[in-house]
N, C-alpha and C positions, 0 to 999 in steps of 0.2 A: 400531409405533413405530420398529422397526428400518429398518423403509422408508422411512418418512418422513426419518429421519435420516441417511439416504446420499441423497435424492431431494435434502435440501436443502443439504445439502453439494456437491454438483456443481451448483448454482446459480450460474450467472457471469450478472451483470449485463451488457448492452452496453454500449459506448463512452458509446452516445448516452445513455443512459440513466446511466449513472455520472456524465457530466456535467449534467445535472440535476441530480441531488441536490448535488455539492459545489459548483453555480454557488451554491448558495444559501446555504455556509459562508462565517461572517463574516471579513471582513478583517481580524484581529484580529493586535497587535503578535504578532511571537514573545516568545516567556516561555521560560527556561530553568528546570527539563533542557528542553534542546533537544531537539526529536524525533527518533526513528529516519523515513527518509523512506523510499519508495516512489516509484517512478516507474512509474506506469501511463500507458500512451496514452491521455490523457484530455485537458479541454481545460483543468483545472487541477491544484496538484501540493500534495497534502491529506495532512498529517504526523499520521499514526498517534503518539500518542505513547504507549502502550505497545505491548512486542509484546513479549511472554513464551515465549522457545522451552521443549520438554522435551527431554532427550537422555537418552540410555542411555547410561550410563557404563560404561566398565570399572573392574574391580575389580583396581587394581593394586600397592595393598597399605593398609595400614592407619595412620591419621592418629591419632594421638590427641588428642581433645580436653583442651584444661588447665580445671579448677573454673573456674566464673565464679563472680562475686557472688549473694550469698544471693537477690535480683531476680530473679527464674523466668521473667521478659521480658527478660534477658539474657546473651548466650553469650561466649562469646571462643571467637578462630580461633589455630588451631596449637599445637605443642607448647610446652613451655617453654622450645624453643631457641628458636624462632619469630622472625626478624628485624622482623618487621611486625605484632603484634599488634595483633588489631582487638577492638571491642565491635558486637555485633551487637544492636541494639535491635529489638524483637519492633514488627513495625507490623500491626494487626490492622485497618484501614479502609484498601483500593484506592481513588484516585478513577477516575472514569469518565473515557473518556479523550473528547480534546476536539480538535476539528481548527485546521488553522493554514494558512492560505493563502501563500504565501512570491511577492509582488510579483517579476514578474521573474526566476523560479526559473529557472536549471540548473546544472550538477553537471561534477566531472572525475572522473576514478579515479586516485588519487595514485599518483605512479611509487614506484619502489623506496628511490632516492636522498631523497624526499618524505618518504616512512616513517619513514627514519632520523631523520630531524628532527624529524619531528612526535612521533613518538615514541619517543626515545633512552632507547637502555636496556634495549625491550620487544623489539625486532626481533631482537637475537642468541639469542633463546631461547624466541620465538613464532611464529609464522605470521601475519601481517595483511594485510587487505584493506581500503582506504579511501575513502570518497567525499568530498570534499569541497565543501559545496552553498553555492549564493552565489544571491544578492537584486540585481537587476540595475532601476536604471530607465531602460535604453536605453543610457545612456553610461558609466557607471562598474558596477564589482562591490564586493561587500562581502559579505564572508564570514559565512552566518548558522550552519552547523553542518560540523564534520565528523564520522562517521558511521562507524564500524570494527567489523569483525569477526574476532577474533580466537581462533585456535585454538591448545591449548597440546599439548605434545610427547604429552600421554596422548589427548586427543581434545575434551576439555572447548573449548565455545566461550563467549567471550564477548561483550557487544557494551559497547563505548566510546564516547562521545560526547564531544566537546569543543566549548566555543562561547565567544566572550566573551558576558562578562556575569554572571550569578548562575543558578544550580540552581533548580528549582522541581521540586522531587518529587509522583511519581504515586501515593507515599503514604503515610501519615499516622502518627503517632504517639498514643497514648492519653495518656503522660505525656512530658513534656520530654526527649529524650532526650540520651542519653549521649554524647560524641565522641572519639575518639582523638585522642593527636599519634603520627602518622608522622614522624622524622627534621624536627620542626618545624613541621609538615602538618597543619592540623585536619582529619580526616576524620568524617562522619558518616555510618555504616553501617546496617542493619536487613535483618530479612528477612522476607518475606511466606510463610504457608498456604497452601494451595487448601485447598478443602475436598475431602474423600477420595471418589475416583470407586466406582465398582460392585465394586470387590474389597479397597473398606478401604484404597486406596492414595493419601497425596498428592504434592504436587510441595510443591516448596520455592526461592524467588527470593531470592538475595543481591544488594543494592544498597550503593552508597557516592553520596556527594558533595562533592565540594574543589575548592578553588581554588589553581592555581599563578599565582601575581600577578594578573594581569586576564581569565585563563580561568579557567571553568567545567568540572570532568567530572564526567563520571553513568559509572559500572559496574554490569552488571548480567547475572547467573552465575544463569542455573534448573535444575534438573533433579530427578530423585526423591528423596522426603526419604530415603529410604536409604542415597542416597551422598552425604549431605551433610556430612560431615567432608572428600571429597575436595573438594567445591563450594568449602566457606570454605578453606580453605588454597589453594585455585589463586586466587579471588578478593583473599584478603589478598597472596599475592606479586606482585600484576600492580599493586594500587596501592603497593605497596612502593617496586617493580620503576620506575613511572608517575613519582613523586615524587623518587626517588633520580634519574634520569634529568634532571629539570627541566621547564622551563617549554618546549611545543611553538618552534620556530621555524618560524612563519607566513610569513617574510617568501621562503620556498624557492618558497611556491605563485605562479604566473603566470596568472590566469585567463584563458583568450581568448572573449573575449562573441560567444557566437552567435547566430542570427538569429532576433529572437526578437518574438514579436506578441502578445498580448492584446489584443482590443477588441471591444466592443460594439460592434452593428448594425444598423439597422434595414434591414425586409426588403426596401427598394428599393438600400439598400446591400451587400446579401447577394446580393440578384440580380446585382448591376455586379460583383461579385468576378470577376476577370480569369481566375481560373485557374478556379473551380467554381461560380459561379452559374447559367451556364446550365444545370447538373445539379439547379434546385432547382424545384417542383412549379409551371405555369403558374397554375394555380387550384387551390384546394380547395374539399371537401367541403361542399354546405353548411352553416354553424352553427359549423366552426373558424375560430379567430380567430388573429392575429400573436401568439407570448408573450415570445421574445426571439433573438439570434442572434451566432455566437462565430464568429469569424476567428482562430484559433487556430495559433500556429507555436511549436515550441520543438526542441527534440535530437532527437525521436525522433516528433515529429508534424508533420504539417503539415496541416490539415482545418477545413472549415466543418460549423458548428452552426448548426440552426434548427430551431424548434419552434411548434408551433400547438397549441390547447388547445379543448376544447369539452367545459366541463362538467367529469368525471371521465375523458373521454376526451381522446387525443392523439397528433398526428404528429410522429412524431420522424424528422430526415432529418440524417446525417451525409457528408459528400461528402471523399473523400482519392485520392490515388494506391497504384494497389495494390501491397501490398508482398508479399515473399517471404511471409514468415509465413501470409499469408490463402490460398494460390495454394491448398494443400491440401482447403478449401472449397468449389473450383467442383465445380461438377458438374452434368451433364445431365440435363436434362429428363426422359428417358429411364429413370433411373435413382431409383426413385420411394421406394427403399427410404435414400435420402439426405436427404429433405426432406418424406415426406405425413406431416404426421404423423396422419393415419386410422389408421396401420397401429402407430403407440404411444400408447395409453390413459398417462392420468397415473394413477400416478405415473411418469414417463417415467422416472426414475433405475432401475427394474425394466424397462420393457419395452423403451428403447434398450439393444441392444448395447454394449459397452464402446469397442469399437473405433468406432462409429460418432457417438459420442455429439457432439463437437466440428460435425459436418457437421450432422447434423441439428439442433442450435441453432444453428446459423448458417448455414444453406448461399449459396452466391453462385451464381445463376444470369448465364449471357450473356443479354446485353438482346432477340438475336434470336431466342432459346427461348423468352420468357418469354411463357406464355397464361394466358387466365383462370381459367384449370384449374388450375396451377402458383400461382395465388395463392391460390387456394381451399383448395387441398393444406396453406397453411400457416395458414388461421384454425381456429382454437379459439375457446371459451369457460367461462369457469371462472368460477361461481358465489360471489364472495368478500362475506362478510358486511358492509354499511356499504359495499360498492360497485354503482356503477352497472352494467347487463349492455350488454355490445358484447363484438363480435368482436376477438380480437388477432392482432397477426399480427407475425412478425419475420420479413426475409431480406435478402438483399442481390443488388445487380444492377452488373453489370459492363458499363460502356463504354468498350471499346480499355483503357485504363488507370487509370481511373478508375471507383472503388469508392462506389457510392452505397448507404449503410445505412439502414436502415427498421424503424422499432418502432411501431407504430399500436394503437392501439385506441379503438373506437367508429366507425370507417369498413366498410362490406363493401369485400368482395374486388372490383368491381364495380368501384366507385370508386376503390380501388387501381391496380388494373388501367390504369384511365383515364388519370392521374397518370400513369404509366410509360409509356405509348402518346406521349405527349406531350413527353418528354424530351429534350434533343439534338437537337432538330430546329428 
C-alpha cells in the first residue's frame, strides 16, 4: 500500500491530457466564496474551490480560551480582552468541490502600494501576496476574484478571498448558525475536523464570511487541532484587523488585457493555424476519428490542441514553442536510461530514480534521433479493469523550437513512428 501511495502521488497528468478532462467542465456562472485559482499551463483556467493547507506551527506561547455557551457545536476565539470576539460554529458536512471556468481569465500580482488598499489595516503587521484575477471578453476586464496569501509575524499563513458579490460557503452547517458583530460587521464563522490520520492526529480549519458593502470575504486558517487556540486568535485578529481597516479600494487596480484566445476548431482549421498546424499528423491511424481542437493563448501559454478518439482509445497532440522549463527533458537517444521505460517495471514510483523521474515521464527527443526503436522504448500496457487493451505511449519531439506532445493510446509504435516521419515536411 505504501507503494502504491507514493506511485500515485508522483502522478502528473500532461498538458494535453489535463486539457481534456477540464474542456469538459461546465461554463458555469462564478458563485461566491469565490475560488482560490491556479494557474496551470493548460488550455483552460479551472478554480479549485477548496484547498486546505496543514502547517506546523510553532509554539509560542499560550492563548487562552474564554467559556463558550453550554452549545458543545460552539467555541469562541480569544481571551477576555479579546478586541474581536468571534463564535466559531462546529460545521460537520464538507461539500465536494466543484470547478468554474472563468471566460476570458487572466491575472496581475498586486504591487505593494495595491496592498495597502486593498487591504488597509492588514499590511503593517502581516506579510501579503495577491493576485488579482479578471474575466475578460476581448475588450473590457471585470474583476471576478482577488486571491491572498497571507503570513503572520509567528508563521501562521492564511488565505483571503475577496470578490463582489455574496459568499457561498464550501460548508455546511447541521443547525442555523450563530454570527458575530465585529465593530458592526456581521461575521459568520465555523470550523471544520478531518478525521484523525494513522497516529490519532487531526487538523482543524477555521473559516468566516462578510460583507464590507458590495464585497464579499472568505478566511480561511488550517493546521493541527493542537494548535488550535493559536489558529482562532490569529484568524479572529486578521478579520478584526480586515473590517476595522474598511471596505478594499478596487478602483487602485489598472488591468492591462493581454493577448488572449480561446476557440474552437475544426481540424482543417487547426491545420491552417499559421504558427503550428503544419506540426499536426498528415493522416491517421486507421479507425481514429476528429473529436475536437483548442487555439489556445493566455499569460503563460500559447499552443494548439487536437485530439482523435477511436473507441477507448486516443491521440492526443499538443503543439507550443519551447520553453526554458522543458529544455531539462531533452535528451538523447543514446541515452536510454532517460526514456526505455523496459528498464522500469510499474510501479515506476519504486523503480525510477528520484532524480530522473521528471525525464523519464516526459522526455523530448530531437526530431532527427527519433527511430522506431525510441518509440517502442516508450509503449507499455497496463491491464485496467472496464478498459479496452492497446499500447500507450507518452513523449515529446522537438523541431528547431517548437515542442510537439504526444499521449496515444490504441495506436503501435509503428504507426506512431509514421506520423512523426511525416511532420514539417
Amino acid at each position: 500500500m505504501k507503494a502504491y501511495k507514493e506511485y500515485m502521488n508522483n502522478i502528473e497528468v500532461s498538458k494535453t491530457l489535463h486539457q481534456r478532462l477540464i474542456s469538459c467542465a461546465g461554463k458555469a456562472q462564478p458563485q461566491h466564496r469565490p475560488p482560490r485559482i491556479r494557474r496551470y499551463a493548460t488550455a483552460l483556467a479551472c478554480l479549485a474551490l477548496v484547498l486546505v493547507s496543514v502547517f506546523t506551527l510553532p509554539r509560542l506561547m499560550e492563548h487562552p480560551i474564554a467559556p463558550g455557551p453550554n452549545d458543545p457545536g460552539v467555541s469562541q476565539s480569544g481571551d477576555t480582552l479579546s478586541k474581536y470576539p468571534l463564535i466559531f460554529n462546529q460545521s460537520r458536512a464538507h461539500l465536494a468541490a466543484s470547478n468554474i471556468a472563468i471566460p476570458g481569465h487572466f491575472w496581475q500580482e498586486l504591487t505593494a502600494g495595491e496592498l495597502d488598499a486593498v487591504f488597509p489595516g492588514l499590511t503593517n503587521t502581516r506579510t501579503i501576496s495577491a493576485t488579482a484575477n479578471f474575466s475578460s471578453d476581448g475588450h473590457e476586464a471585470t474583476l471576478f476574484n482577488i486571491d491572498a496569501r497571507v503570513t503572520s509575524p509567528s508563521g501562521l499563513e492564511t488565505t483571503i478571498q475577496l470578490a463582489p458579490g455574496n459568499v457561498q460557503l464550501d460548508y455546511v452547517f447541521d443547525v442555523e448558525a450563530k454570527t458575530s458583530d465585529i465593530l458592526g460587521t456581521e461575521v459568520t464563522a465555523g470550523y471544520f475536523e478531518t478525521r484523525p490520520n494513522s497516529r490519532g492526529l487531526r487538523n482543524i480549519i477555521y473559516f468566516a464570511s462578510f460583507k464590507l458593502s458590495d464585497l464579499a470575504y472568505y478566511v480561511e486558517l488550517g493546521g493541527p487541532e493542537t494548535e488550535k487556540e493559536y489558529l482562532k486568535q490569529e484568524i479572529s485578529e486578521q478579520i478584526g484587523l480586515l473590517i476595522e481597516g474598511g471596505k478594499a479600494d478596487l478602483t487602485v487596480l489598472h488591468p492591462v488585457l493581454p493577448e488572449l484566445r480561446e476557440e474552437r476548431l475544426t481540424l482543417e482549421e487547426a491545420r491552417a493555424d499559421a504558427d503550428f498546424g503544419v506540426y499536426l499528423p498528415a493522416a491517421l491511424p486507421e479507425g481514429f476519428a476528429f473529436e475536437d481542437a483548442l487555439r489556445h493563448i493566455n499569460q503563460i501559454e500559447d499552443a494548439l490542441f487536437v485530439h482523435w478518439t477511436k473507441g477507448m482509445g486516443y491521440i492526443d497532440w499538443r503543439v507550443s514553442l519551447l520553453e526554458d522549463k522543458d529544455k531539462g527533458r531533452i535528451t538523447s537517444v543514446a541515452h536510454k536510461q532517460n526514456y526505455d521505460l523496459s528498464l522500469y517495471p510499474i510501479p515506476r514510483a519504486d523503480s525510477i530514480p528520484k532524480e530522473l523521474r521528471e525525464i523519464v515521464d516526459s522526455p523530448i527527443f530531437l526530431r532527427d534521433e527519433v527511430t522506431l526503436d525510441t518509440v517502442r522504448a516508450r509503449a507499455y500496457e497496463v491491464a485496467d479493469a472496464g478498459d479496452e487493451p492497446g499500447q500507450r505511449m507518452g513523449f515529446s519531439v522537438l523541431y528547431g523550437d517548437v515542442l510537439v506532445e504526444i499521449g496515444v493510446k490504441g495506436a503501435s509504435p509503428e504507426a506512431v513512428f509514421e506520423i512523426l516521419q511525416g511532420i514539417g515536411k
